[in-house]
C-alpha positions as a LaTeX table, in Angstrom:
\begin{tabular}{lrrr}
\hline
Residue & $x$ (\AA) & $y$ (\AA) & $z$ (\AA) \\
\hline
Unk1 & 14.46 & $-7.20$ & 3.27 \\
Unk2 & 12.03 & $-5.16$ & 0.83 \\
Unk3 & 9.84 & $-2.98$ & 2.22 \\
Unk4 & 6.74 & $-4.50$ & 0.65 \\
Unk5 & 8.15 & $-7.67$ & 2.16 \\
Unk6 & 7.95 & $-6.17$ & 5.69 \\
Unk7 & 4.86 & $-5.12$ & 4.87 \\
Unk8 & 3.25 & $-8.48$ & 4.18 \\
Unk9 & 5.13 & $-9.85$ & 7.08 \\
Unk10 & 3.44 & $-7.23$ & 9.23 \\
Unk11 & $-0.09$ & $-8.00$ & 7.67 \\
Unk12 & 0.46 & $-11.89$ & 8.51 \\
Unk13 & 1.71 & $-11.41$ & 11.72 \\
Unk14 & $-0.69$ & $-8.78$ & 13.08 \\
Unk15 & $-3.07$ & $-7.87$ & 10.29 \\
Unk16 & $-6.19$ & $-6.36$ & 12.87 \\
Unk17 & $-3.36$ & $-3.90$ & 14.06 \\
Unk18 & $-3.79$ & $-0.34$ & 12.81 \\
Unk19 & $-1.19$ & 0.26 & 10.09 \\
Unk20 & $-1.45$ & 4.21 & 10.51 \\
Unk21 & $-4.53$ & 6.77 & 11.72 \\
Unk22 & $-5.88$ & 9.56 & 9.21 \\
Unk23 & $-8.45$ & 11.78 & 10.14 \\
Unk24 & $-9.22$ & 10.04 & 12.65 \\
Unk25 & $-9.84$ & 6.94 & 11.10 \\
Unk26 & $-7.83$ & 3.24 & 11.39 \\
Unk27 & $-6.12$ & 1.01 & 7.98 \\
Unk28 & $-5.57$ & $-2.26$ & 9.63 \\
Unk29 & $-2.51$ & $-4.02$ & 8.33 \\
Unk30 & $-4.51$ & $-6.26$ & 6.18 \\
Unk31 & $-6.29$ & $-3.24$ & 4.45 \\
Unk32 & $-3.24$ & $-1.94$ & 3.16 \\
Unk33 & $-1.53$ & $-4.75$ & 2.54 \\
Unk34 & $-5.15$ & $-5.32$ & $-0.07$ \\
Unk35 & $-4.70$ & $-1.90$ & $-1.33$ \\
Unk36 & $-0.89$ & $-2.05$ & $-1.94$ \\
Unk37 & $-1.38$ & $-5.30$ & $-3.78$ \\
Unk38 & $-4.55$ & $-4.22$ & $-6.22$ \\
Unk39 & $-2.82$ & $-0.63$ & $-7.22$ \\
Unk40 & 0.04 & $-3.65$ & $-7.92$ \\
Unk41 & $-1.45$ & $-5.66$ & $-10.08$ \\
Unk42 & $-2.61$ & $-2.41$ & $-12.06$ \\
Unk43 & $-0.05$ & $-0.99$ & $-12.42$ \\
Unk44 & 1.50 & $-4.24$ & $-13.81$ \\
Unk45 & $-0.94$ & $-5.33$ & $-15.75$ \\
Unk46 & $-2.72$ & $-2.25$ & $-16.71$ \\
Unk47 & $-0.10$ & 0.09 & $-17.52$ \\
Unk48 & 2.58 & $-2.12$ & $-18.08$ \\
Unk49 & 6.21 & $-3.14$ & $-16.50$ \\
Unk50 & 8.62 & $-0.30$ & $-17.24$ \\
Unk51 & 6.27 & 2.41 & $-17.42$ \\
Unk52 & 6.59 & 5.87 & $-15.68$ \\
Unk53 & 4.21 & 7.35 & $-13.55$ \\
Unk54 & 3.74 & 10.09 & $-11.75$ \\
Unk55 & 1.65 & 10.92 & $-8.90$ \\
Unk56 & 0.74 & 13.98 & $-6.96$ \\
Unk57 & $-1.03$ & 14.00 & $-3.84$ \\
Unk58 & $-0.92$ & 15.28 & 0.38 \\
Unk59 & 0.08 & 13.01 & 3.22 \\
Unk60 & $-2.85$ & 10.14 & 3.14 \\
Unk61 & $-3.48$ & 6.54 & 3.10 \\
Unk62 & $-3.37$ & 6.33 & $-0.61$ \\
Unk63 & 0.15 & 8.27 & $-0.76$ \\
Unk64 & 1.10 & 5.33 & 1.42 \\
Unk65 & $-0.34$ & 2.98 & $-1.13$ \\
Unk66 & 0.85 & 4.01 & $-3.90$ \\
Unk67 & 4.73 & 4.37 & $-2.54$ \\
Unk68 & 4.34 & 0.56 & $-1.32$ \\
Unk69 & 3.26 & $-0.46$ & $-4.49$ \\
\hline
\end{tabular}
């Protein structure tokens, strides 16, 4: 199984469960699973299939994100 596919299984299954904490602060399942699927469908359709990207960032929701998308 993919790890994006766990993750949508997760989000079906128990989507109002927090996904992680941050600052004190809860992502529900469903959150990220929204997030992970719109920086998809940018980077798909915005910057193309095959591109490279880089990213630099510290231990956050979005560096979660972004390695599930």
């Amino acid at each position: 199984m993919i790890i994006t596919q766990q993750l949508s299984l997760n989000a079906g299954k128990e989507g109002n469960r927090a996904a992680l904490r941050y600052l004190g602060k809860e992502m529900r399942y469903i959150e990220l699973k929204t997030l992970v699927s719109r920086l998809s469908y940018l980077l798909i359709h915005e910057i193309g299939h095959g591109a490279r990207v880089g990213f630099m960032t510290r231990n956050s929701p979005a560096t979660l994100a972004t390695f599930f998308a």
